[in-house]
NUSE-118140 format. One record per residue (C-alpha): residue in one letter; x, y, z. Coordinates in steps of 0.1 Angstrom, whole numbers, plus 5000, padded with zeros to 4 digits. Layout:
BEGIN
AXYZ/...
END
This chain:
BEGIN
X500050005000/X501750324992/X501950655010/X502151025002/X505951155001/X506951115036/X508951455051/X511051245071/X512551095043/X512351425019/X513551695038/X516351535062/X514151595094/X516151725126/X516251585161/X514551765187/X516752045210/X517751795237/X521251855236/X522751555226/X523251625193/X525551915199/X528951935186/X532451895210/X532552175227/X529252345224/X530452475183/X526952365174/X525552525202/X527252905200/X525752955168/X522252935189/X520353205201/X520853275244/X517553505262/X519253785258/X520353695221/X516053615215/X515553945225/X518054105204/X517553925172/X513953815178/X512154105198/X513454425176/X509754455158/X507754435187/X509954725208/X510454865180/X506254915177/X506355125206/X507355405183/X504355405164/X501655165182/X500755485205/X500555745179/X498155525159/X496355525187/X496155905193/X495555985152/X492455785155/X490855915185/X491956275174/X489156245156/X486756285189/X488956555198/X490856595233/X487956435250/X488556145225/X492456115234/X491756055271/X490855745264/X494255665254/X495055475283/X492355275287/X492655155248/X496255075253/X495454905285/X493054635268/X496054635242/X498054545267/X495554245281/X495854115250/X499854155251/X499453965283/X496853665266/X499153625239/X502353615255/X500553345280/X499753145251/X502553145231/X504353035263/X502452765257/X503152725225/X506452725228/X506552425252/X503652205228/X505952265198/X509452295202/X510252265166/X508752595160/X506752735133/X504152875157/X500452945145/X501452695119/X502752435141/X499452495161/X496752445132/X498452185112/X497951975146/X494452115157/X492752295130/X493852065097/X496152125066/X494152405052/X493752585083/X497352515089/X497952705052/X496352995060/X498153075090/X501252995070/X500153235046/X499853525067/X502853465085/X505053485057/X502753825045/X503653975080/X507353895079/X507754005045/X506054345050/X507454385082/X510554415068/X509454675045/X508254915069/X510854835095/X513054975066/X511555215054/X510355395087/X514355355095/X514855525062/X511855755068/X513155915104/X516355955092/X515956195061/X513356355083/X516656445100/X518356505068/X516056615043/X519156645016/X518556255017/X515056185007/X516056184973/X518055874977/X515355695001/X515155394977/X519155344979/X519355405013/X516255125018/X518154875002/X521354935014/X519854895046/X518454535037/X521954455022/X523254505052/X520954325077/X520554015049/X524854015053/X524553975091/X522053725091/X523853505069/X526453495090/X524153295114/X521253465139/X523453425169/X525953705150/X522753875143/X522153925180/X525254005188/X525154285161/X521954405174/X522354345212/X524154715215/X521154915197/X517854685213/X519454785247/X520055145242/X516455165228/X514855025260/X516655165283/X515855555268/X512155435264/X512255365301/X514355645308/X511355875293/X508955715312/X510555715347/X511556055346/X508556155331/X506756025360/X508156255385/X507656555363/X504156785368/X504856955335/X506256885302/X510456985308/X510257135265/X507857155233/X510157285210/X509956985192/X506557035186/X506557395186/X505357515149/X504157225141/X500457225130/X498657005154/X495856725141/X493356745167/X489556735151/X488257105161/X484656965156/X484556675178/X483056345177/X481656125201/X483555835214/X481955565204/X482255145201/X483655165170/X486155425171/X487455265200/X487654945179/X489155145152/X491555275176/X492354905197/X492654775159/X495155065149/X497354995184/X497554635180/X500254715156/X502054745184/X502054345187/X503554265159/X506554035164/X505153865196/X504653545180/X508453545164/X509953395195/X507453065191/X508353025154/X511853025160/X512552815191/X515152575173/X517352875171/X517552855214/X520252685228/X519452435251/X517152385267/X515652545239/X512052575249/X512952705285/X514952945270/X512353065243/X509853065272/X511553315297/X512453535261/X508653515252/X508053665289/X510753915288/X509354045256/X505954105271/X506954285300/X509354515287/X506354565256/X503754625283/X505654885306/X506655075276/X503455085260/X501355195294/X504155385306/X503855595275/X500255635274/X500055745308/X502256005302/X500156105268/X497656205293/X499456305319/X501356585294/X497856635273/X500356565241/X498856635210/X499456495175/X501156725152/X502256685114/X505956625108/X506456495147/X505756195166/X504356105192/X507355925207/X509356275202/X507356455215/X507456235248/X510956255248/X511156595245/X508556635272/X510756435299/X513956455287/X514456805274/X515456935243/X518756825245/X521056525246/X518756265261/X516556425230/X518556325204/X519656005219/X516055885223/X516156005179/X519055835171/X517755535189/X514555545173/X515855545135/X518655295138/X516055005159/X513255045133/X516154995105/X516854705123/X513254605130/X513754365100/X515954135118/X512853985137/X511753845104/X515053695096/X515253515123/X511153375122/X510453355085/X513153115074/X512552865100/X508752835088/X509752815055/X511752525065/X508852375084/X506852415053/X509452265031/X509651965053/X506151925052/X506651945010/X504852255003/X507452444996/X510752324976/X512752134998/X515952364993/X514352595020/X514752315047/X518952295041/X520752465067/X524652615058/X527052665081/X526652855114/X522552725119/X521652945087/X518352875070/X520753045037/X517852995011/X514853115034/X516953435041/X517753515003/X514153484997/X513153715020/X515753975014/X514653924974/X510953984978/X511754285004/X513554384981/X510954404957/X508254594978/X510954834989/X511654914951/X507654924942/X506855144973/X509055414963/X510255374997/X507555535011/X506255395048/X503055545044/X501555285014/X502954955036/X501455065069/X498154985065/X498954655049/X501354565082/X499454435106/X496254215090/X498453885080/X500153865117/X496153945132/X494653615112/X498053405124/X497453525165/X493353395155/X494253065140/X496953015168/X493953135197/X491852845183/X494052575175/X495252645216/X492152625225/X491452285204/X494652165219/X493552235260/X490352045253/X491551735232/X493951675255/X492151795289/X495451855313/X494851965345/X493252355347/X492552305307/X489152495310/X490652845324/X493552795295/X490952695270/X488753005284/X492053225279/X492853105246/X489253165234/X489553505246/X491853585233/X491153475201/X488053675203/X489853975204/X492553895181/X489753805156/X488254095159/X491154335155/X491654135119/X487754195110/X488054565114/X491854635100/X490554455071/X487654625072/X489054985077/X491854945054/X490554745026/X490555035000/X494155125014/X495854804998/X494054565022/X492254394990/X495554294983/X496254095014/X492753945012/X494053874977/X497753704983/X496353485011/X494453224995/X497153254965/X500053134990/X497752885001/X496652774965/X500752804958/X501452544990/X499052264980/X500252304945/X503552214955/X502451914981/X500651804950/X503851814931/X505751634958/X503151324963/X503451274923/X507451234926/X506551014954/X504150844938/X506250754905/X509150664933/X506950424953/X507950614987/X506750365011/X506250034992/X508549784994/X510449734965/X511049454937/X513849224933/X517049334921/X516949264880/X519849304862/X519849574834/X521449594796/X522849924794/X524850164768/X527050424771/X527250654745/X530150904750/X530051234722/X533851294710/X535251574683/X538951494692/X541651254709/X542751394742/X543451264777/X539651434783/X538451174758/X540450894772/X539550934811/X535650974796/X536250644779/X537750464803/X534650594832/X532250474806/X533550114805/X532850064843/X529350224835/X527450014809/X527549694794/X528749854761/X530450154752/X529550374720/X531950684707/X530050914686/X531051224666/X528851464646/X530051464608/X529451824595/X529551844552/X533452004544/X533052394540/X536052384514/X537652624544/X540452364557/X541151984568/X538151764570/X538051724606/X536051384608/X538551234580/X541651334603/X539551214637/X538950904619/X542550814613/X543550914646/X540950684665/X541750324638/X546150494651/X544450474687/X542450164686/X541050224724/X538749934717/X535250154717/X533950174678/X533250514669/X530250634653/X529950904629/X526351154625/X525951284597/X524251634600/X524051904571/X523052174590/X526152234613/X524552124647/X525751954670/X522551894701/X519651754679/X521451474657/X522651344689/X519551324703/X518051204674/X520650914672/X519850844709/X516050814704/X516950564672/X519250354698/X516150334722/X513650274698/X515449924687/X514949814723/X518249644726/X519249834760/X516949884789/X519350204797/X520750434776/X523250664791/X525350964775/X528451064790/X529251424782/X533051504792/X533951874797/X536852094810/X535952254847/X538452564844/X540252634878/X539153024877/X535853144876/X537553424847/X538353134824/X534753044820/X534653284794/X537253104772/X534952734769/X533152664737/X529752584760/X529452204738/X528651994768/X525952244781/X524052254742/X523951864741/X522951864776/X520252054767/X519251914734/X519051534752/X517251654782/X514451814756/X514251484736/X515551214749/X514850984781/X518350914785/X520350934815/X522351254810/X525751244826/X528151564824/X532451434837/X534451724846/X537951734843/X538951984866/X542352214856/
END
């Protein structure tokens, strides 16, 4: 009875973190990730979000005026509630499925293939687009500090990606350690601005937002159900990045899962205090929204002064959210490996190189980043409202798959977990309905669009893989060994040594052994060269008869594949086999010198023939 390809088989599974399998030494083991690595290479979106989750908070309930913006704190305080449901549950996450992959990992076991798909799908949407806003709000607050630069945004945004694709392929560990320096400083003057601001009764400056045209409504609303959905739905962008720590929990050293568990808390508590820290003081300074600053500057220069802790706070700001993009470096390449071991996705993206590095999953992303940062103009603004839908459907799918999870297998307390889950998967789902719903004429059709496409794209290539299997028998037991008649048939225009050693490898290949030259008509221009090869090969007598094509038309790929296809059609061989010999030059420059012959008959045999096409390389 056969079975569909099996990933264990496909896509050289790994073992499970236990710590065995590491390498004398712990080499193995320093290319993994430590807590304080997770958060640098893992975490940078989500603190990063603190720089705009607030202010999209305050633009929406600007519109109700400054009654509407004092209920900033209690918005981000059920944003934070949520912070805390999620983090809860991707603790638990974490610990269910240690090999990763998150939401994934979650509905592929709960929720079914389809389900599983989808949250696939949107994961990969939120990690490639966060790594187009991460750069390009980098890019963004920087020529906002040097407008002489705008004009180069698009150069800047990629030299950005360049530079965080080169550290990552250097391994994630080297990533955090890159990024360990910048994360730090970024907390720590977040936290600086909200301590001190605390023990402040008025704002220490507003020069920063001093001529700056403020966007307060004049003509306010009332605050009502849904512009405080509108503005929960806006905040949650702030949670973007939470789940990155569950999809990457084979980058941990181990223990890996205990490790990834304390990271996972970490990340939520340093989110939460920033997040209400800076919303109380919001209301505590009455801060406004204003064009051309931000909320986060404003803050700064409300607590800190318009001075050194200022700029510092700046500086900080710009170079994180550049580096914002290394959170999807280190989460989307080991889903794309899950999904290639799963075969729906080509099994390249499950090899890892040297130093733990998913190499194929992080020139993918960099490519399509690439991509959107070159269509956007890099401009922020026209990724923004596309950020935060695919990452919203992944924390749902995750919510209910947990939830599935705590009442199939019933542990002990699985109601309250199951009762967490659910609610949090009520909110979750809700914050998806009305970003889709409030964005869709912003570029959200587009998300609603690419979804099922990925999806369509995954079981098109799980499809693809269960035919190989199929024609491979993958799970059957095979036949009896039957021997085989086969023929070698090895394409010549001189005598050399490369003709000799191609010869000679042929004779421990097949049964027979064929030599066979294509015979062009004589252009009157000089010697007959299948006359003088002829005379050479009865001088050489190697034992091999030669066989000469005639071909009128000066080609060399189709008569050989024609004279192939007449070979098989006689039936005398059960396997024909063509042995192409070609130079390998020693430097990359001497490429340029070969005549290209072995790669046209290559081609022309793979096109028309079924032989077995076999290219020797004698290396110079």
């Amino acid at each position: 009875m056969s079975s569909p390809l099996a990933p264990a088989v496909a896509a050289d599974p790994e073992p499970p973190d236990t710590g065995a399998g590491r390498t004398v030494g712990g080499v193995g083991d320093r290319h993994r990730l430590t807590v304080l690595g997770g958060l640098a290479a893992l975490s940078l979106d989500a603190m990063a979000s603190v720089a705009y989750g607030p202010e999209s908070i305050v633009l929406v309930l600007a519109a109700a005026g400054a009654y509407g913006l004092g209920f900033t704190l209690p918005v981000t305080a059920a944003i934070a509630v949520l912070l805390a449901v999620l983090v809860a549950s991707y603790r638990q996450v974490i610990a269910a499925f240690p090999d990763g992959g998150g939401s994934y990992a979650v509905a592929k076991a709960h929720l079914g293939r389809r389900t599983a798909l989808t949250a696939a799908a949107s994961l990969v949407i939120d990690y490639v687009l966060n790594v187009a806003v991460s750069v390009t709000a980098g890019v963004a607050a920087l020529t906002s500090a040097v407008p002489g630069l705008y004009g180069h945004r698009v150069w800047l945004c990629l030299g950005v990606l360049a530079l965080v694709t080169a550290v990552n392929l250097r391994g994630i560990a080297e990533s955090a350690r890159w990024f360990l320096a910048p994360t730090a400083v970024f907390v720590l003057a977040v936290l600086a601005i909200v301590v001190v601001g605390l023990f402040r009764e008025a704002p220490a400056s507003t020069a920063a937002a001093a001529g700056h045209a403020s966007v307060l409504t004049e003509s306010a609303t009332a605050v009502g159900a849904l512009l405080l959905l509108k503005a929960f739905a806006a905040g949650c962008s702030a949670l973007t990045g939470v789940e990155a720590v569950a999809n990457a929990v084979p980058s941990f050293r181990a223990p890996g899962v205990k490790r990834a568990q304390r990271t996972e808390v970490a990340l939520g508590a340093l989110l939460g205090v920033m997040l209400i820290g800076l919303a109380v003081l919001i209301g505590r300074f009455h801060l406004q929204p204003v064009e051309g600053v931000t909320v986060l500057a404003q803050l700064a220069d409300a607590s800190l002064g318009h001075g050194a802790g200022f700029y510092l706070v700046q500086f900080a700001t710009v170079l994180l959210l550049g580096l914002a993009a290394n959170t999807s470096f280190g989460g989307l390449p080991v889903l794309l490996h899950l999904l290639a071991r799963d075969n729906h996705l080509p099994h390249v993206f499950a090899l890892r190189a040297d130093r733990q590095v998913h190499r194929h999953g992080v020139l993918f992303l960099a490519a399509v980043s690439a991509v959107l940062l070159v269509g956007s103009g890099g401009d922020v603004n026209s990724l923004v409202p596309l950020f935060a839908i695919g990452v919203f459907v992944g924390f749902t799918v995750c919510q209910v798959g947990m939830v599935r999870h705590w009442r199939t297998g019933k542990p002990a307390h699985w109601r309250w977990k199951a009762a967490l889950n659910g609610f949090g998967a009520l909110l979750t789902g809700t914050a998806a309905l009305v970003v889709t719903g409030t964005r869709f004429t912003e570029g959200a059709w587009g998300i609603c669009l690419a979804l099922p496409l990925l999806v369509l794209l995954f079981e098109a290539v799980h499809r693809g893989y269960a035919r190989i299997g199929e024609r491979l028998e993958l799970g059957r037991v095979p036949g009896p060994l039957t021997p085989q008649r086969s023929l070698v048939v090895v394409p010549v225009v001189a005598i050399t040594r490369l003709t000799r050693d191609a010869l000679s490898a042929a004779l421990s290949l097949g049964d027979e052994v064929l030599a066979a030259t294509v015979v062009h008509e004589p252009d009157g221009q000089g010697p007959d060269g299948a006359e003088a090869l002829r005379r050479d090969w009865e001088l050489w007598r190697p034992g091999v008869p030669l066989v000469e094509i005639p071909d009128g038309h000066r080609r060399l790929g189709p008569p050989l594949a024609a004279f192939v296809n007449e070979l098989a059609a006689e039936r005398a061989y059960d396997r024909i086999t063509v042995l192409i010999p070609e130079v390998e030059p020693a430097r990359a420059w001497q490429r340029a010198l070969q005549n290209r012959r072995g790669a046209v008959i290559d081609r022309a045999l793979r096109r028309h023939t079924d032989a077995v096409v076999c290219r020797l390389r004698m290396r110079m």
